[in-house]
N, C-alpha and C positions, 0 to 999 in steps of 0.2 A: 265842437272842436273846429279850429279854423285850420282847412286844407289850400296848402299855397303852390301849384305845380312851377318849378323854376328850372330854369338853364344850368346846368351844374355838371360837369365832368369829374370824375374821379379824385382827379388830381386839385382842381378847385375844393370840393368838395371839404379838403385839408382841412380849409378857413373857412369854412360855414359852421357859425355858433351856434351850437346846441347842448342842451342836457347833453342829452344820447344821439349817437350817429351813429345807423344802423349799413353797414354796408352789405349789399345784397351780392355773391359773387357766384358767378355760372363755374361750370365745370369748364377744365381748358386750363390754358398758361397765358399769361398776358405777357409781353414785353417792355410796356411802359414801366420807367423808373419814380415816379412818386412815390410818397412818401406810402400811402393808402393801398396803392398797388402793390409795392415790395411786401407790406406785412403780409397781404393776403396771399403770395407768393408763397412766402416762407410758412407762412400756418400749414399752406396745404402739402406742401414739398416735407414736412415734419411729419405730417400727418394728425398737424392738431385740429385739423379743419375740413375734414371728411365730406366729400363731395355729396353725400346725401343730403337732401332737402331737408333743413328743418334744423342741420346740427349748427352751435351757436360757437364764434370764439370770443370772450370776452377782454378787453383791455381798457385800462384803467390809464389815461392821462402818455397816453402815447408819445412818443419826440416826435414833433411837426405837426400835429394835429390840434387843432385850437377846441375840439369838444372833449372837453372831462372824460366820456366815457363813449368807448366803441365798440361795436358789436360788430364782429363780423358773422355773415350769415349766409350758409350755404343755400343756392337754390338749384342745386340739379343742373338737370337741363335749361332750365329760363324759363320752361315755359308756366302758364298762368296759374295751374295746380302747383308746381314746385314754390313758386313766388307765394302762394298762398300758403302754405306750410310754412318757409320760413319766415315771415313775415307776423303771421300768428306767435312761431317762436319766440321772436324777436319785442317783438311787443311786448307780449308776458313777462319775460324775463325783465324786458327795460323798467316793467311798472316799478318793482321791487324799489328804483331809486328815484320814485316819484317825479317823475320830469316833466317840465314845463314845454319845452320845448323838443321836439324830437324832430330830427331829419332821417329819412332815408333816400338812400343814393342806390344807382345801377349802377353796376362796375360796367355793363354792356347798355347796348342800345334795346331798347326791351319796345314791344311791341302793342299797342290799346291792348289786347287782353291782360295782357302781365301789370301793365300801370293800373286800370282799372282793380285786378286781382289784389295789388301792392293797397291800392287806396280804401277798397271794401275790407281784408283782413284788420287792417291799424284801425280803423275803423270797430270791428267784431271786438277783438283783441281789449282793446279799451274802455268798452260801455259797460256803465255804473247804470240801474237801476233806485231813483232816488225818489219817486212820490209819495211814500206811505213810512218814510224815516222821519222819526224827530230832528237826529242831526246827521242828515244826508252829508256823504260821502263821495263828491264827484269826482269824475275821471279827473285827472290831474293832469293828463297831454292837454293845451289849449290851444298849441298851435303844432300842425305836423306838415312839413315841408318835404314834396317827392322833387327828386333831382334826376334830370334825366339830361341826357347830350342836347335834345333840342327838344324843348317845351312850347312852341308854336305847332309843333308837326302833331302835336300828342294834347292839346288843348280840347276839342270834343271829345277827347276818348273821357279826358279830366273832370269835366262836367259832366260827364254823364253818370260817372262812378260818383262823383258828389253828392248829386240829386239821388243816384240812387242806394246811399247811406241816409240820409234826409228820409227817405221813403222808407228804408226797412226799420230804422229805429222808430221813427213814429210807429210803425206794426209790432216791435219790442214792446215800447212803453203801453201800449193799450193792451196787448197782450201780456204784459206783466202784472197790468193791474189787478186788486182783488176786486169779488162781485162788486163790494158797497160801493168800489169807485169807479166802475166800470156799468153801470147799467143799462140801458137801451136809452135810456134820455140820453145822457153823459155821450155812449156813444154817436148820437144824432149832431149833438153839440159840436162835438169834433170834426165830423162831416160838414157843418155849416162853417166852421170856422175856415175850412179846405177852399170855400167859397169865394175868400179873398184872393183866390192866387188869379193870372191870368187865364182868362176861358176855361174857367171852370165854376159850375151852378152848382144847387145843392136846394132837393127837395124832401120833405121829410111829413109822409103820412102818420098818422094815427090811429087807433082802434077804431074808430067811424068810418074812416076811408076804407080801411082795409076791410072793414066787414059790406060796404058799398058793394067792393070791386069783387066781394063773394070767394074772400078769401081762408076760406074755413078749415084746412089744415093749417094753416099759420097762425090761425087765431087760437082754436084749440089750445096748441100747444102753452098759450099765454095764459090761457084762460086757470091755470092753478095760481098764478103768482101778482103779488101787489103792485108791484111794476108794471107799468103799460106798455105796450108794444110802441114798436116802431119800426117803417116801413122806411128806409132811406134811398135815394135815385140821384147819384153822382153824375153830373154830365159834363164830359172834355170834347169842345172843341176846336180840333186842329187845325181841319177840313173843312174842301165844300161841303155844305148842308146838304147835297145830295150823296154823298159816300157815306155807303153803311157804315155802322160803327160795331167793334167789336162789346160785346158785353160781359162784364165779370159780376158773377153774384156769389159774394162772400153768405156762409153761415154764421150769425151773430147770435150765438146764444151765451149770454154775457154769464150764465152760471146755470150748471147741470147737474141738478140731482141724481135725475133719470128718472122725477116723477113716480106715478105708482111705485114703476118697475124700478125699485132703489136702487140705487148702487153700492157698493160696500163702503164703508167707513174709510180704511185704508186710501192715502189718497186722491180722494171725493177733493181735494182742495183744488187739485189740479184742473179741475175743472172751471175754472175760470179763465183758460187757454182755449175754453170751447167756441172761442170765439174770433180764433187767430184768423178763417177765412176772410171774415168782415175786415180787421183788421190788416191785412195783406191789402186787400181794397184801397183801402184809405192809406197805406201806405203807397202803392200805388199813384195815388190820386197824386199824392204829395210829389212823388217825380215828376209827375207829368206837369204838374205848375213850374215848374221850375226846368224841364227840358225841352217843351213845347213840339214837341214832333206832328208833324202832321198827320192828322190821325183821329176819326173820332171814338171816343168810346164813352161807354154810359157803364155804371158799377150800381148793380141792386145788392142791398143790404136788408133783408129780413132779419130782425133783431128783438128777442123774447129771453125771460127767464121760462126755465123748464121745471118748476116748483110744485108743491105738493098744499094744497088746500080743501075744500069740502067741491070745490069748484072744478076740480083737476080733470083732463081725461083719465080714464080706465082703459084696463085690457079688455078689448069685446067694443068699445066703444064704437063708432061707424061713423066719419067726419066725409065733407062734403069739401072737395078742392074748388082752388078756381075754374079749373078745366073741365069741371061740372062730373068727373071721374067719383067716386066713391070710397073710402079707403076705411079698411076694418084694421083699428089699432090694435094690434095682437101685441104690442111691448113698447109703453111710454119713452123708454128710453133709447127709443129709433126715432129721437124727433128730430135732425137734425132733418131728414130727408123730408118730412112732414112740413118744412118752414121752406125747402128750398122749393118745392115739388112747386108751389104757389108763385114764387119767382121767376121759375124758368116758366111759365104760363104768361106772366108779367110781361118775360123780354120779347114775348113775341110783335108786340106793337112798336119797338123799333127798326120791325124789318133786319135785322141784326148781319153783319159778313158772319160773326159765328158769337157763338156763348159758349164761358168756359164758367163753370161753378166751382169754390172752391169750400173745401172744408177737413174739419176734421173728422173724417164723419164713423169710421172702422176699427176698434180694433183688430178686426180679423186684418185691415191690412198694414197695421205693425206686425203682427206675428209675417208676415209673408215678405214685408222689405227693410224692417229692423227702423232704422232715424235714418238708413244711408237716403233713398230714392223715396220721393210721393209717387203715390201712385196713379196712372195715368190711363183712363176711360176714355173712349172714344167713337162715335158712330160717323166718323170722317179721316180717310187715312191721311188727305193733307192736311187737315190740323195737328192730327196727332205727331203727326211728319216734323210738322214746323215748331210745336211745344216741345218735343224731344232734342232737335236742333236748337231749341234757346235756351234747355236744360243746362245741356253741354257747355252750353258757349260762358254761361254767367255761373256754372261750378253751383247750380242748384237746381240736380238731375232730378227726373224723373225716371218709372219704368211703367210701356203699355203692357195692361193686364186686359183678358180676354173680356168680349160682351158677345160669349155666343147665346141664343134665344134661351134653349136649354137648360140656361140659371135662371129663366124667369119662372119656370114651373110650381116653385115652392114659393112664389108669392100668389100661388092663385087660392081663393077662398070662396064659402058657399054664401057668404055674408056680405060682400062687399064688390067693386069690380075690382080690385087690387087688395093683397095682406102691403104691413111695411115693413113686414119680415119676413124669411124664408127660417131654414135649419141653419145650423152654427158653423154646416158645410161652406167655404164659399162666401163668406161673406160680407167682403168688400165688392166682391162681383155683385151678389144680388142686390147691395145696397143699390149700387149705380144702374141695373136693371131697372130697377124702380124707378129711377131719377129721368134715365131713360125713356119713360113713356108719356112724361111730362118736356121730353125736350124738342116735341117735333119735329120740321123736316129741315131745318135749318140746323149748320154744322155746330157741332156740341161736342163739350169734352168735359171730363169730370175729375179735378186734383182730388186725391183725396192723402190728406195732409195728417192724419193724425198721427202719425211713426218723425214727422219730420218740421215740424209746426214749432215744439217747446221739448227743451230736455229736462229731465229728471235728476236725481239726487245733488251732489255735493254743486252740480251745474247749472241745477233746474232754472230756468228760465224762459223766454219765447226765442226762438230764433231768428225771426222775421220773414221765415219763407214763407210761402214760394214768391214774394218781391222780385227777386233779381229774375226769376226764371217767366215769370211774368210782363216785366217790362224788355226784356231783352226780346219777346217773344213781339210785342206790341211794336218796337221801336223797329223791328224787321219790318212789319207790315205799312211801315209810315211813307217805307218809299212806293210804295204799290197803291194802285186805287181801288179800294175793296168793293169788288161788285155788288150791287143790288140784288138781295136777295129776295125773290118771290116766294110769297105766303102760298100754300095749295089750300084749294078752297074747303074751307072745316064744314063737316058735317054738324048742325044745331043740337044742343045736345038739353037733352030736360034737368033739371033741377026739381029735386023733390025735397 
């Protein structure tokens, strides 16, 4: 879809040809007499156009108005939540008459959140899912023009909400994918393809390397399925080559049985979304080519099937991490933890300002925050400070959930130095305990996205979070110089 941000007042706005001409209008009274203003006047003065965000009034070929069809659409307050509501409305409703062309206008002077809010919704609102149809059915908007009073002053807020639809749909379309087309090559490919943007590299291990670098709960996991692993290492840079970079390690487990420990039938399809962390990554990656912020960061992508062969782990099993830690596999299908645990080991050799892992990795923490908020780990109260704050700001919340010691208890075992499960108590807490002792002493945070990654039934799809809540979080730190972070000197540890 092509986004075109233009100069457009209300009253202009008349003569600007479009399918659909969605106008956005705040609570209040206005006193300009245009044509655009009077209607919205009288809708709301009738009461056909109810100041709550979201309500729509529809007209059909209006006097003075050069676009066939208008939408008037309430947004509350203005602010970037209400805009997102009606905007979403607005959209939906406009698909119905297949438009080519759609504009949306502010009756007000709207602010970066709200433009941005206005450009990511049309944006939601519209994406078709087309890779695995005979006769694909694409979104039908080609071009959507935001009108605002002055589009010079609101031009970086523009591009950034651009690039960062550019970024969550690429994390859609790979997260939509099914396994056969989504597999840990396929996904590697993608990542190499990310390679052409500006200062951005793209390296991509294999089963050799990885087993080199003695990466042996990542390998495990692989070791049941046909498919070969891959290890992926995204690198942006913004910056001087002496400013740490922040690092993101997606889970890419491109399809989950759950190994031994099956999972039920029911469902089981969904599981090709097990891999939205990764995905998030490289959607990710995909803004930062295209917004350039100053900023380094680096994205690990451990990426496996979790499959079932004569090859597979067992429960009881005892795998050997890179951190030279020991891990008794009490339940195959806790491997996401099993593939990142090696990762967050990994990021230590960039010296990192901080690591944030992300994944889907819980259902215990669906049950505890529903699809609204990821859930948000943290052994650093300014990170978790500053991810909560970019939550906010890009309308894809998080919530901090406890890491007191307490929940590591039920990961201790007589078999291993770590279980990678505790009791059914608690269980997005102990995942991330777990993930914990592999994040050492550098600032770490842990999404755990499975409640807010991809929806289910008649909507089922990826959503492309946490994208927006990621890069918003990134592009904060672009204007700061992220300190050098000192390694504490590791004790040698045996491998047996």
């Amino acid at each position: 879809m092509d986004f075109q941000l233009k100069t457009l007042s209300i009253a202009q706005a008349a003569t600007e040809k479009a399918d659909v001409l969605v106008v956005l209008v705040a609570a209040g009274t206005s006193s300009a007499k245009d044509a655009l203003s009077t209607l919205a006047a009288e809708a709301r003065k009738a009461g056909d156009l109810p100041d709550k965000a979201g309500k729509l009034l529809a007209l059909y070929r209006p006097a003075g108005i050069a676009a066939a069809r208008v939408l008037l659409a309430a947004v509350g307050d203005g602010g970037a939540p209400a805009v997102r509501t009606a905007v979403l409305a607005a959209v939906n409703a406009a698909k119905g008459a297949s438009p080519k062309r759609v504009a949306i206008v502010f009756a007000g002077a709207p602010d970066a959140a709200s433009l941005g809010s206005a450009v990511l919704a049309s944006a939601d609102a519209s994406y078709v899912y087309t890779e695995t149809k005979s006769k694909p059915e694409p979104r039908t908007i080609r071009q959507l023009t935001v009108g605002v009073p002055d589009a010079a002053a609101l031009r970086e807020a523009f591009d950034q909400a651009t690039a960062t639809v550019a970024g969550v749909e690429l994390a859609k379309e790979w997260g939509n994918r099914p396994g056969n087309y989504c597999t840990p090559t396929m996904l590697a490919d993608a990542a190499k393809k990310l390679a052409e943007l500006p200062n951005v590299k793209c390296e991509v291990l294999g089963p050799k390397e990885v087993a080199k670098l003695g990466m042996g709960a990542f390998a495990a996991v692989s070791q049941g399925s046909a498919e070969p692993l891959r290890f992926i290492v995204l690198r942006y840079h913004g910056a001087a080559k002496d400013q740490a970079p922040v690092v993101l390690v997606g889970k890419g487990i491109t399809f989950d049985t759950g190994g031994v420990s099956l999972k039920p039938a029911a469902e089981m399809d969904e599981m090709k979304f097990d891999m939205c962390g990764a995905a998030s990554v490289l959607g990710v990656f995909r803004a930062l080519g295209d917004i350039q912020p100053p900023i380094n960061v680096v994205g690990l992508v451990p990426s496996c099937e979790n499959m079932n062969d004569g090859r597979a782990i067992k429960p009881g099993d005892v795998v050997t991490s890179m951190s030279g830690q020991t891990i008794e596999v009490l339940n195959t299908d806790a491997e996401g933890r099993l593939i990142l645990c090696d990762a967050l080991t990994y990021a230590k050799r960039f010296a990192p300002a901080a690591v944030i892992d992300i994944a889907t990795l819980t259902g215990a923490c669906v049950v505890a925050l529903g699809g609204v908020r990821s859930g948000l780990f943290s052994s650093d109260d300014a990170l978790a400070g500053a991810l909560e704050a970019a939550g906010e700001a890009s309308q894809d919340r998080c919530w901090r959930m406890p890491l007191d010691d307490d929940y590591a208890e039920g990961l201790k075992t007589h078999f291993a130095d770590v279980a990678n499960v505790a009791g059914r108590a608690g269980g997005a807490v102990t995942a991330a305990k777990f993930l914990q002792r592999f994040a050492g002493d550098y600032p770490w945070a842990h999404l755990d996205i499975a409640g807010t990654a991809w929806k289910s039934g008649a909507a089922k799809g990826s959503t492309g979070r946490p994208v927006g809540l990621l890069l918003s979080y990134l592009l904060a730190q672009g204007a700061k110089a992220a300190p050098a972070w000192t390694p504490k000197a590791a004790k040698p540890r045996s491998r047996k």
